[in-house]
C-alpha positions in Angstrom: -50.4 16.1 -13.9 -46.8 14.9 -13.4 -44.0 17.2 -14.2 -40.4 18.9 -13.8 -39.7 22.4 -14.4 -36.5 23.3 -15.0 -35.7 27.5 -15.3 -32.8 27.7 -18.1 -30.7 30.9 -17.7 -28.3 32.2 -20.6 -25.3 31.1 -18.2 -26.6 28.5 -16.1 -29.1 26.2 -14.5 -31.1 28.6 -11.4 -31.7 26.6 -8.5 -35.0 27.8 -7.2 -35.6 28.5 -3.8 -39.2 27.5 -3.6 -41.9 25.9 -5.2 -45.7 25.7 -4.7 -49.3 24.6 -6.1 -52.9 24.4 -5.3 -52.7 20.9 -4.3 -51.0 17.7 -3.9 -51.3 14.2 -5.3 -50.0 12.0 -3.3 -46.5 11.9 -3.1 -46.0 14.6 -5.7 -44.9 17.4 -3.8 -44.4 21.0 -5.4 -40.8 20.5 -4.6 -40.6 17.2 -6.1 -40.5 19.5 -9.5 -37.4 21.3 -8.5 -34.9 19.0 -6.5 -32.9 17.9 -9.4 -34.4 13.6 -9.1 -36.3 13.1 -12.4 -37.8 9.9 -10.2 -39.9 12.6 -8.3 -42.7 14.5 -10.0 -44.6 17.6 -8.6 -48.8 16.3 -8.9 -51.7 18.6 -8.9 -55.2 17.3 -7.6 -58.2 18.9 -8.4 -61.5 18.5 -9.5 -62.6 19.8 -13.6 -62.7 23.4 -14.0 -60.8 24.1 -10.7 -57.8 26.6 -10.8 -55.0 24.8 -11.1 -51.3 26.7 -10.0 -47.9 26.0 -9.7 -45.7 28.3 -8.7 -41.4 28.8 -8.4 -39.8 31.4 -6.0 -36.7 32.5 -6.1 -33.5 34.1 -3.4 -33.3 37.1 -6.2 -35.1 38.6 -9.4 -33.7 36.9 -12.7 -33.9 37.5 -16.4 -35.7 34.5 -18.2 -35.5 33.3 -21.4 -37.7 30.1 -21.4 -39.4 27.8 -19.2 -39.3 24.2 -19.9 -41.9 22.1 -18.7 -40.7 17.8 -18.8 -43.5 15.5 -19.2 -42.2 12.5 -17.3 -44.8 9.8 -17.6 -47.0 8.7 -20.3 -49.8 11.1 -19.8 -53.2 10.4 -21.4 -54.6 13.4 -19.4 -52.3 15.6 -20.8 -55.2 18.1 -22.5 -55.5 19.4 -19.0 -52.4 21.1 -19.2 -53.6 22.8 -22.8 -53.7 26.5 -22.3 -51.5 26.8 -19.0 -50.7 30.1 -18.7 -46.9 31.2 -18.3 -45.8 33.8 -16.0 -42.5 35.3 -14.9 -43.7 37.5 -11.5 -41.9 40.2 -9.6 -42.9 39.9 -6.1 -41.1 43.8 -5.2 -42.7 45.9 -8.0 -45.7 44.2 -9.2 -45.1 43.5 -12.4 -46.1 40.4 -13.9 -45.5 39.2 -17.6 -47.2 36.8 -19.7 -44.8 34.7 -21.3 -46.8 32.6 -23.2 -49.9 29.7 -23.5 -48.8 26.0 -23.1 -50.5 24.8 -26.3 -51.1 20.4 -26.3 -51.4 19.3 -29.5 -52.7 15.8 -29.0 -54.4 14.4 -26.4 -51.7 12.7 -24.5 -48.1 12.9 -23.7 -45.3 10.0 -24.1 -42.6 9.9 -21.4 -40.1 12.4 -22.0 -42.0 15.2 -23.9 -41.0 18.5 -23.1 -42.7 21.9 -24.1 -40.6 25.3 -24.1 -42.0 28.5 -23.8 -40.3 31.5 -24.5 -39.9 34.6 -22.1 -38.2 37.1 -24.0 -36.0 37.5 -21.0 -38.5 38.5 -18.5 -37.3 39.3 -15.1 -38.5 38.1 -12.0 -37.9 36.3 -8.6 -41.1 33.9 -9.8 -42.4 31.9 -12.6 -45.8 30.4 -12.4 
C-alpha cells in the first residue's frame, strides 16, 4: 500500500516526530508518510494474512479528532487496507482507543482518494 497520513488538529497541522511499520517496499519508507512531499509514499511489504502496522509518534500527547489516510496512486489492491484498524495510543498510561475501522468500498482506489476517520478527540502521543 502507498499512502500519507496526515494528523489534523482543531488548530493546526502536528508535525509528527516519528513514524514506523512492519516493513518496507522499496523506497517507501515509514517516514516517507510524514515529511510533507506528496511525491514520497510510506509502502508496506508483506505476505497475505500477515500483520500489517503503521505507526506515528509524537514529542507530546495530543487530542485527535480524525485521521486522514491519502491514497496517492491508483491502487487496485486497495481491499487490503479494508478493515485497518485506527488507534490513537498513550505510550505513559496505557491507554489505547479505537477510533474506528477503515472500511473500502470498492475494490480499488483512484489517485487522490482520501478516507477520514473520526477520533472523537482521543488523546495520545501515537496513532497507529
Amino acid at each position: 500500500m502507498s499512502y500519507y497520513i496526515n494528523i489534523v488538529t482543531e488548530l493546526s497541522l502536528i508535525k509528527p516526530l516519528e513514524a514506523t511499520q512492519s516493513s518496507t517496499y522499496g523506497t517507501g519508507f515509514a517516514s516517507n508518510a510524514i515529511d510533507g512531499d506528496y511525491s514520497s509514499v510510506a509502502h508496506t511489504n508483506c505476505s497475505w494474512g500477515e500483520d500489517i502496522w503503521f505507526r506515528i509518534e509524537f514529542d507530546k500527547v495530543y487530542c485527535i479528532p480524525e485521521v486522514m489516510i491519502l491514497q496517492l496512486h491508483l491502487d487496485v489492491y486497495a481491499w487490503r487496507m479494508n478493515e485497518a484498524e485506527v488507534y490513537v495510543g498513550n505510550f505513559s498510561t496505557g491507554i489505547t482507543t479505537l477510533c474506528g475501522t477503515l472500511q473500502i468500498v470498492n475494490d480499488y482506489t483512484t489517485a487522490g482518494q482520501t478516507y477520514y476517520i473520526p477520533c472523537g478527540m482521543s488523546c495520545g502521543d501515537e496513532v497507529g
